[in-house]
C-alpha positions in Angstrom: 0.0 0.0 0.0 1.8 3.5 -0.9 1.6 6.4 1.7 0.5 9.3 -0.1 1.8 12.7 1.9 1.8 16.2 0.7 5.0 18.5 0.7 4.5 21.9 2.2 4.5 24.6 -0.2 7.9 26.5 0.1 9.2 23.0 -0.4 8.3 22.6 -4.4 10.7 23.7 -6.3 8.3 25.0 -9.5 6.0 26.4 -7.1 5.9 30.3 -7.7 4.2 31.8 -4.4 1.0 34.0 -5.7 -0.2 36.7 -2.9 -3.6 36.4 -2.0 -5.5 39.7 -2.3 -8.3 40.0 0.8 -9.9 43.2 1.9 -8.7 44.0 5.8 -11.8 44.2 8.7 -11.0 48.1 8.4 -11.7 48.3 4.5 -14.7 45.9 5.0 -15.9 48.2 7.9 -15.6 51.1 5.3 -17.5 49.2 2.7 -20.3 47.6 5.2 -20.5 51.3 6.5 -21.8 52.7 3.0 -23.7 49.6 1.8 -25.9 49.9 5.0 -26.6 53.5 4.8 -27.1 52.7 1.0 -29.3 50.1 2.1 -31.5 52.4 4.9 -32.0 54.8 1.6 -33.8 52.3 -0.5 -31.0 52.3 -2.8 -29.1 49.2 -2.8 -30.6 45.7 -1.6 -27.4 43.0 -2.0 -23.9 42.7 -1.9 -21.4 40.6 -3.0 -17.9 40.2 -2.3 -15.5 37.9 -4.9 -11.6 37.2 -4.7 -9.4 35.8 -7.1 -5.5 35.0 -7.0 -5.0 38.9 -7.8 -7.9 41.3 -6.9 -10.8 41.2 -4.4 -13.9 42.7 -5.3 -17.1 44.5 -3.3 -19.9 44.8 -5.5 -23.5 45.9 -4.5 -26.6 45.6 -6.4 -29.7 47.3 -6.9 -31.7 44.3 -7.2 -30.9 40.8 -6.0 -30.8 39.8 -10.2 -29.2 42.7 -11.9 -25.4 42.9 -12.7 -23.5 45.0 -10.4 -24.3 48.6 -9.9 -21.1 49.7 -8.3 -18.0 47.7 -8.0 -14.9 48.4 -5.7 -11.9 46.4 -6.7 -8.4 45.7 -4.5 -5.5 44.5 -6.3 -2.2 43.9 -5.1 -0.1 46.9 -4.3 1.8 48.3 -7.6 0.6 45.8 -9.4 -1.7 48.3 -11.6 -0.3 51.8 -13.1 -3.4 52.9 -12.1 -3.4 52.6 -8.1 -4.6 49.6 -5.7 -8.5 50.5 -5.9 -10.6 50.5 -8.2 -13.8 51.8 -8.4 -16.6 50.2 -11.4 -19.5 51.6 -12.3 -21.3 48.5 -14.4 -18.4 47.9 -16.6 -16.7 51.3 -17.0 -14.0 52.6 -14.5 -14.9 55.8 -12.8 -11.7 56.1 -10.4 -8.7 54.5 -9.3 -6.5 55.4 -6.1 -3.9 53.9 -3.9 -6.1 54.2 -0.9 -9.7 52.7 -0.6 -10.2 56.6 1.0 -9.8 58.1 -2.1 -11.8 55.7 -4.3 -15.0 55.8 -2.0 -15.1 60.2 -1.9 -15.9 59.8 -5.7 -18.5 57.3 -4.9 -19.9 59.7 -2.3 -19.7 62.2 -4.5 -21.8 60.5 -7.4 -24.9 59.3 -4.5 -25.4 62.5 -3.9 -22.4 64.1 -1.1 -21.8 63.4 2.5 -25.1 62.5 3.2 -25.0 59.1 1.1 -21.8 58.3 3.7 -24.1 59.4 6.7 -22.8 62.6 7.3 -26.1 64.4 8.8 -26.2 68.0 10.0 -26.4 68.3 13.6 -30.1 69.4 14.8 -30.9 72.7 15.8 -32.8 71.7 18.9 
């Protein structure tokens, strides 16, 4: 009977190491942030968050069926000319940055100003 064992992966010697490309619990926060105030406005209803070998991607919907509305994609750092983040509206690309910052104040910007990111004036009470 042969004894089948696996070699760990720094041990192959074709094996080219790929980085993995997540979003970190602060970026997530950020994103979960705007899709729920999105969410309390009517205006978005699902989410959906992909990840390949090279990018990681936060897309929200309009309705559960349609293609994305807006898509925010991470890639690996320098790896685009562009910057880290990108951000999609259906297919075209309406910004790109090297922070996640920079890509969602364009997004803010297009839902209508701080108040799509929950920035309320204070009451006058």
């Amino acid at each position: 009977m042969a004894i089948v064992s696996r070699l760990p992966e720094q041990h192959r010697p074709d094996h080219r190491r790929a980085r993995r490309i997540f979003f970190s619990r602060r970026e997530l926060d950020q994103l979960l942030q705007l899709y729920s105030r999105q969410v309390a406005r009517g205006e978005w209803r699902d989410y959906a968050i992909d990840q390949s070998e090279d990018t990681a991607a936060f897309s929200v919907f309009r309705h559960s069926l349609d293609s994305p509305l807006y898509t925010i994609v991470k890639t690996a750092p320098g790896s685009s000319r562009h910057g880290d983040y990108a951000l999609l509206h259906r297919r075209a690309r309406l910004a790109s940055g090297q922070a996640l910052n920079e890509v969602l104040s364009l997004l803010q910007r297009s839902l209508g100003g701080p108040r799509a990111l929950g920035a309320w004036p204070a009451s006058s009470a």
